[in-house]
C-alpha positions as CSV (number, residue, x, y, z in Angstrom):
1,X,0.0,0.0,0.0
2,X,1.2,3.6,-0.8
3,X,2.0,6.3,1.2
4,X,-1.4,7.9,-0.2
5,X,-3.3,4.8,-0.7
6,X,-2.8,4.8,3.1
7,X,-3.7,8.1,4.0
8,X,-7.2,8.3,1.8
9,X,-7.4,5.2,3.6
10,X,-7.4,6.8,7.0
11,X,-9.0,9.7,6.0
12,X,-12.4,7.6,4.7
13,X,-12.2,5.7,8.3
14,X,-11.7,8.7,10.6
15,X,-14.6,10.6,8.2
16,X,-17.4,7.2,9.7
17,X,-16.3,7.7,13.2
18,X,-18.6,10.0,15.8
19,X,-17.0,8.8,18.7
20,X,-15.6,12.3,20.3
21,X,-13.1,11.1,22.4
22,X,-11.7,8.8,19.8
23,X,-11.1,11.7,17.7
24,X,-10.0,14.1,20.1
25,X,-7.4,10.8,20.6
26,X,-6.2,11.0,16.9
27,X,-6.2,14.8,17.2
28,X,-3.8,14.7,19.9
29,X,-1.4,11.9,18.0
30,X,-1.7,14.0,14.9
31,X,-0.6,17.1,16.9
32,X,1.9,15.9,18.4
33,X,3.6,14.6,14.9
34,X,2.7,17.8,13.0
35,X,4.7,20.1,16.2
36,X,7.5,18.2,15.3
37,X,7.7,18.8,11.3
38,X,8.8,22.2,9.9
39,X,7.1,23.3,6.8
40,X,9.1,24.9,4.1
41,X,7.0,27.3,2.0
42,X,7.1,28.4,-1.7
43,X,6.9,32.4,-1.9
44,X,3.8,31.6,-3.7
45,X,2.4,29.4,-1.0
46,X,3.2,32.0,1.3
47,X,1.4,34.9,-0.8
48,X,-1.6,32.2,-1.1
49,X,-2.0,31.9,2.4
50,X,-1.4,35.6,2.7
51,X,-4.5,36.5,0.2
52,X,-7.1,33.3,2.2
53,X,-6.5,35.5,5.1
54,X,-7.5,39.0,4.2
55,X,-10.9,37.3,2.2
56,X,-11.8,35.5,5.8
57,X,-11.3,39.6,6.8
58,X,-13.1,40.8,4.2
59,X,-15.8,38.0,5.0
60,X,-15.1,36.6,1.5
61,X,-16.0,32.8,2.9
62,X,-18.6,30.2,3.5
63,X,-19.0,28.7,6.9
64,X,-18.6,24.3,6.1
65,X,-22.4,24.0,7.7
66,X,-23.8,26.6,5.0
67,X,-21.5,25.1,2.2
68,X,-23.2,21.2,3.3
69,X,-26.5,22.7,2.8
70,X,-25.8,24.0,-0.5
71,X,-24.0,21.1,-1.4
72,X,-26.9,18.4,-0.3
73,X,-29.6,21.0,-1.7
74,X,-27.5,21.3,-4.9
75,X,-27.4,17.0,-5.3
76,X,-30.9,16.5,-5.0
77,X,-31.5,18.7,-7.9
78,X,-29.6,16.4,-9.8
């Protein structure tokens, strides 16, 4: 199995589970490996980043509840 084999994998079976504390569990391991890696940014990842953060200023986004609305409204049109 891949590398991303593995993690769409994971991601699918961390997407079923409800259990709170499970996740909060998972959130925790995650957190503790993503403290430890550095991430080393394009100039263009960095001006990306830059812009996403003066549109959530400018209120230039969609909250995820709203966007699952739309999205389940939009499907049952189909």
């Amino acid at each position: 199995m891949s590398t991303i084999e593995l993690k769409d994998l994971l991601i699918s079976r961390i997407a079923e589970i409800d259990d709170i504390q499970f996740l909060q569990a998972i959130k925790t391991i995650l957190d503790t490996k993503t403290e430890t890696q550095k991430l080393d940014l394009s100039d263009a990842q960095i001006q990306e980043i830059k812009a996403s953060r003066e549109d959530i200023i400018a209120g230039r986004f969609i909250e995820q509840s709203d966007l699952d609305t739309e999205m389940n409204a939009w499907l049952k049109r189909r």
